[in-house]
C-alpha positions as CSV (number, residue, x, y, z in Angstrom):
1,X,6.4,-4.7,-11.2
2,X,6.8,-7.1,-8.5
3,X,9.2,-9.3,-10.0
4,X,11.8,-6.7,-10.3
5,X,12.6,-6.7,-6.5
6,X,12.2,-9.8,-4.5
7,X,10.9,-9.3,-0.4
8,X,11.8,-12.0,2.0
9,X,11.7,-12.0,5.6
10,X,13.4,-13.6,7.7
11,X,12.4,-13.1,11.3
12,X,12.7,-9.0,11.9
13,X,14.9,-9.0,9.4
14,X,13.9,-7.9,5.6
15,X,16.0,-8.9,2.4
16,X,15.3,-7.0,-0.8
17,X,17.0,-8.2,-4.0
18,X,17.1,-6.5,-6.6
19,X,16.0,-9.3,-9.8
20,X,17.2,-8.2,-13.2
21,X,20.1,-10.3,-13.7
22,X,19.9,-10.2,-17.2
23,X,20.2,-6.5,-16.9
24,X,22.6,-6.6,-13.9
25,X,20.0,-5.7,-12.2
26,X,19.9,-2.0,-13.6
27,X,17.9,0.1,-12.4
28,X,14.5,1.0,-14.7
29,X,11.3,2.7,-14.0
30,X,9.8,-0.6,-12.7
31,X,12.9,-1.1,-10.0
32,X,13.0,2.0,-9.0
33,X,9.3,2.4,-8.1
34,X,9.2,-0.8,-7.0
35,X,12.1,-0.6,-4.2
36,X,11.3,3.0,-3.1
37,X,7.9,1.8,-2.5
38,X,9.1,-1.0,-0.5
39,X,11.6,0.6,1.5
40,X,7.9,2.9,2.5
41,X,6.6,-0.5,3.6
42,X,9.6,-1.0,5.9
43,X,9.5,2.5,7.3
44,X,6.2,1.6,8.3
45,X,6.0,-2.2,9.6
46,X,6.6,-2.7,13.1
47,X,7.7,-6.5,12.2
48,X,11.0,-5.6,10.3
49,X,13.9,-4.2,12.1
50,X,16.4,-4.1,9.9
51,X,16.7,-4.3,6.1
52,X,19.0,-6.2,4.3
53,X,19.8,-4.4,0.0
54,X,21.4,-6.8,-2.4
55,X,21.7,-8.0,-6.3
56,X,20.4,-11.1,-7.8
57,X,22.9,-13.0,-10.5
58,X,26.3,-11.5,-11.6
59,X,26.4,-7.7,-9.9
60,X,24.5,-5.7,-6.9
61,X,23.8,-2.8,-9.5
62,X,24.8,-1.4,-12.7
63,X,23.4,2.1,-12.1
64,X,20.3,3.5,-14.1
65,X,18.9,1.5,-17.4
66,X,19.9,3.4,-19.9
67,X,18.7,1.3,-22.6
68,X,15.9,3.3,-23.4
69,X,16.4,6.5,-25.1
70,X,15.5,9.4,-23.5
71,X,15.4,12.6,-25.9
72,X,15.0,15.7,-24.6
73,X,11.9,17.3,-26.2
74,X,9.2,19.7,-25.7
75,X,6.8,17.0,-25.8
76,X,9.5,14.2,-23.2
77,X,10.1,17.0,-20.7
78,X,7.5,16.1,-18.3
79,X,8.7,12.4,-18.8
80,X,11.9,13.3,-18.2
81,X,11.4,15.4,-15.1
82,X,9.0,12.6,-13.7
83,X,12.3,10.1,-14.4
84,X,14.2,12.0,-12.6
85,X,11.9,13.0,-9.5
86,X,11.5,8.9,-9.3
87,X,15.4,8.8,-8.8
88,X,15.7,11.5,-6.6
89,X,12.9,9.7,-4.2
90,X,15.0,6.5,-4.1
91,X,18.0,8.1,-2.7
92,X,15.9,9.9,-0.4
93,X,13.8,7.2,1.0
94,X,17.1,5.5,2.3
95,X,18.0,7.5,4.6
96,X,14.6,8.5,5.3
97,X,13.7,4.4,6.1
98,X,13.9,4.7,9.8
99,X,14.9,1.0,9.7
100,X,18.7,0.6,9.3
101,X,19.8,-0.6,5.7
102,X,22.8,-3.0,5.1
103,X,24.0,-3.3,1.4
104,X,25.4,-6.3,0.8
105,X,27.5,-5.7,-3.0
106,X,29.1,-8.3,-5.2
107,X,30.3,-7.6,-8.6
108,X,29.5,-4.1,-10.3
109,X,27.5,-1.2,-8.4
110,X,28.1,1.5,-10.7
111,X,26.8,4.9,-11.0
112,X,23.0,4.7,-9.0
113,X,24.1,1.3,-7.6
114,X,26.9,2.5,-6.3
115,X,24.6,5.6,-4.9
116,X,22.6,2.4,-3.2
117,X,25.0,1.0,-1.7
118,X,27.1,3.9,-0.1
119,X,23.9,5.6,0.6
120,X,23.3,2.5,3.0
121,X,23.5,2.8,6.9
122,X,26.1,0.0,6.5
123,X,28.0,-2.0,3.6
124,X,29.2,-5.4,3.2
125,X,31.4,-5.7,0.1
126,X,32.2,-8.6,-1.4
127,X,36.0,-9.3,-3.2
128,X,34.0,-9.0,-6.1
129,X,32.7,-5.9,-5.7
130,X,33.8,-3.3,-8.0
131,X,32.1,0.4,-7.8
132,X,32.3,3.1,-9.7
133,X,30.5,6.0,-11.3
134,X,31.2,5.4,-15.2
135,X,28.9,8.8,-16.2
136,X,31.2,10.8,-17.7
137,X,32.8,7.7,-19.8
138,X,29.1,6.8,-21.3
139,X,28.4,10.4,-22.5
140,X,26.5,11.3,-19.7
141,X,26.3,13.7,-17.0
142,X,26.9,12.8,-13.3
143,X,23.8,14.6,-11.5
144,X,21.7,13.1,-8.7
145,X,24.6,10.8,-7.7
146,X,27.4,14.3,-7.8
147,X,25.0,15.6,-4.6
148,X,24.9,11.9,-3.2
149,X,28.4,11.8,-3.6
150,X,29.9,15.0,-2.2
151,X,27.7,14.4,0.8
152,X,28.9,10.8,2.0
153,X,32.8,11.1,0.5
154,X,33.4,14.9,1.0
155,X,35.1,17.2,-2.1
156,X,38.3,15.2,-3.3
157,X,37.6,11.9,-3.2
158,X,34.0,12.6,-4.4
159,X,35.6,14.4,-7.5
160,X,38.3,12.2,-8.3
161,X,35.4,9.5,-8.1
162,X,33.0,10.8,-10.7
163,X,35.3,12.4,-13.1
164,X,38.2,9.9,-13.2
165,X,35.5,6.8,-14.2
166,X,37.9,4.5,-12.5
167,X,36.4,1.6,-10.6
168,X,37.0,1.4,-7.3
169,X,38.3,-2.2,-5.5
170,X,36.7,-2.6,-2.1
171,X,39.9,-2.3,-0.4
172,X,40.3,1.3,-1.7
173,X,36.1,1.9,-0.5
174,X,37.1,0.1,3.0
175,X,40.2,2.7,3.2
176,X,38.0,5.6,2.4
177,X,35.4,4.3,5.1
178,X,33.1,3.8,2.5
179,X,32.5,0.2,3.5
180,X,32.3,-1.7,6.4
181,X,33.7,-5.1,5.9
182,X,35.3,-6.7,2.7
183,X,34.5,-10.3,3.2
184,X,35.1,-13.7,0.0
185,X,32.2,-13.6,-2.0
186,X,30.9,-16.6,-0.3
187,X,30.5,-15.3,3.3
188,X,28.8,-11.7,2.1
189,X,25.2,-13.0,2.7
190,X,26.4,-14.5,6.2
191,X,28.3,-11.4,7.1
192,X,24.8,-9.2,6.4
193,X,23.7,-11.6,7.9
194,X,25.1,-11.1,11.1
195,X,25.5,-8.0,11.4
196,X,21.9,-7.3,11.3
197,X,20.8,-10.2,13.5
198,X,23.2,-8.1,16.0
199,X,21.1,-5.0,15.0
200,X,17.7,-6.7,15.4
201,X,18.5,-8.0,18.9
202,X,18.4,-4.1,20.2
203,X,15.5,-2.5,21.6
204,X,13.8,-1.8,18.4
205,X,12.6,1.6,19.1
206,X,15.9,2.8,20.7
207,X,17.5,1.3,17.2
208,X,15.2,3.5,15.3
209,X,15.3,6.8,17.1
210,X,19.2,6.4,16.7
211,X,18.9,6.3,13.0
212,X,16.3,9.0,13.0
213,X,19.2,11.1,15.2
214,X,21.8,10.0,13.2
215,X,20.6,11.5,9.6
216,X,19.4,14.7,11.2
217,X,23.2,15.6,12.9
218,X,24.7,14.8,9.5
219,X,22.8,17.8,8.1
220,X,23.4,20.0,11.3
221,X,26.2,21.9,13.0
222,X,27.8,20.2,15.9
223,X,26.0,22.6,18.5
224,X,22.8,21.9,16.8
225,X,23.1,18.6,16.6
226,X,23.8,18.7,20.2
227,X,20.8,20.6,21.1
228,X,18.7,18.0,18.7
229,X,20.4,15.4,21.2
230,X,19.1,16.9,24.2
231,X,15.2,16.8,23.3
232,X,16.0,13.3,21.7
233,X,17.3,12.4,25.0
234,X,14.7,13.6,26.8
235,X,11.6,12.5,24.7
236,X,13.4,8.7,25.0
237,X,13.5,8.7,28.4
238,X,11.4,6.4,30.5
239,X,8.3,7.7,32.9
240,X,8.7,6.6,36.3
241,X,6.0,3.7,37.4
């Protein structure tokens, strides 16, 4: 499975590319595994700081491999529920990677690409980049990414999204705030780039416990998430010598 995803690091700083090319880089059993596992092994390493998400060849993503038939049967159902469970772990483990995630998108993410790249911390879009959730369009039924989607966009924009099957420019996903920076094609990798090196130059414990703060107040109340803050505070602060 290994070379499906591609690991490099460079300093505290871990780039994961996603290598199917030939598929544009669609996301099978294999990839799936294979990247939920390694964002696990960032979670865990004290070396990496920061990871960087990105596509090999022509596109960040296609979404899900749906080359391979998947009939529902008495005798596929536990396949199928497996499938899915392996999904549903992917989009879990990135927000659940205390280490901060930057997608960095050219071409198509469509469908679970685009779930990857808008459920990064932060996203780089290329001029190139064109995302979308085609679902509805290819005979299929927008699920796991309809739950992804209402959460990070909110109601109208989310439904608009999924049921119109129109691609998105990155203008339009900067607008929306669904991207950070819309950069040429040939600065994205520099822009990532940067903008983690600036992450990685933080205390890297502080930088964690923020993320770790951040994704429990987007599931709370304001005065919850304000009482969360307190104990945070007070559980980062420093013993006197």
């Amino acid at each position: 499975m290994d070379d499906v995803l591609l690991t490099e690091d460079r300093g505290p700083i871990r780039v994961l590319t996603l290598n199917r090319p030939t598929k544009l880089n669609a996301l099978n059993h294999d990839l799936v595994v294979s990247l939920t596992q390694a964002l696990n092994a960032a979670h865990h390493d004290d070396s990496c700081t920061v990871v960087i998400l990105r596509g090999n060849g022509r596109a960040f993503s296609a979404g899900a491999d749906t080359s391979t038939p998947r009939p529902l049967t008495a005798e596929n159902r536990p396949n199928l529920i497996k499938h899915g469970e392996h999904g549903i772990t992917l989009t879990k483990a990135l927000g659940r990677c205390e280490k901060p995630i930057i997608a960095a998108v050219h071409g198509y993410a469509l469908g679970a690409g685009a779930g990857l790249a808008f459920g990064s911390d932060l996203t780089v879009a290329a001029e190139s980049a064109r995302f979308g959730y085609p679902e509805l369009k290819a005979g299929l039924t927008a699920t796991t990414v309809t739950a992804q989607a209402v959460h990070l966009m909110g109601r109208k924009v989310a439904f608009e999204f999924l049921t119109m099957c129109d691609n998105m420019l990155p203008a339009r996903a900067y607008e929306l705030g669904l991207v950070n920076r819309v950069v040429p094609d040939d600065k994205l990798m520099d822009e990532a780039m940067a903008m983690a090196e600036k992450l990685a130059s933080w205390q890297p414990e502080y930088l964690w416990q923020t993320k770790r703060t951040f994704i429990r107040a987007t599931n709370m109340t304001m005065e919850q998430g304000l009482d969360m803050a307190r104990d945070v505070s007070v559980m980062m602060g420093k013993f006197p010598k």
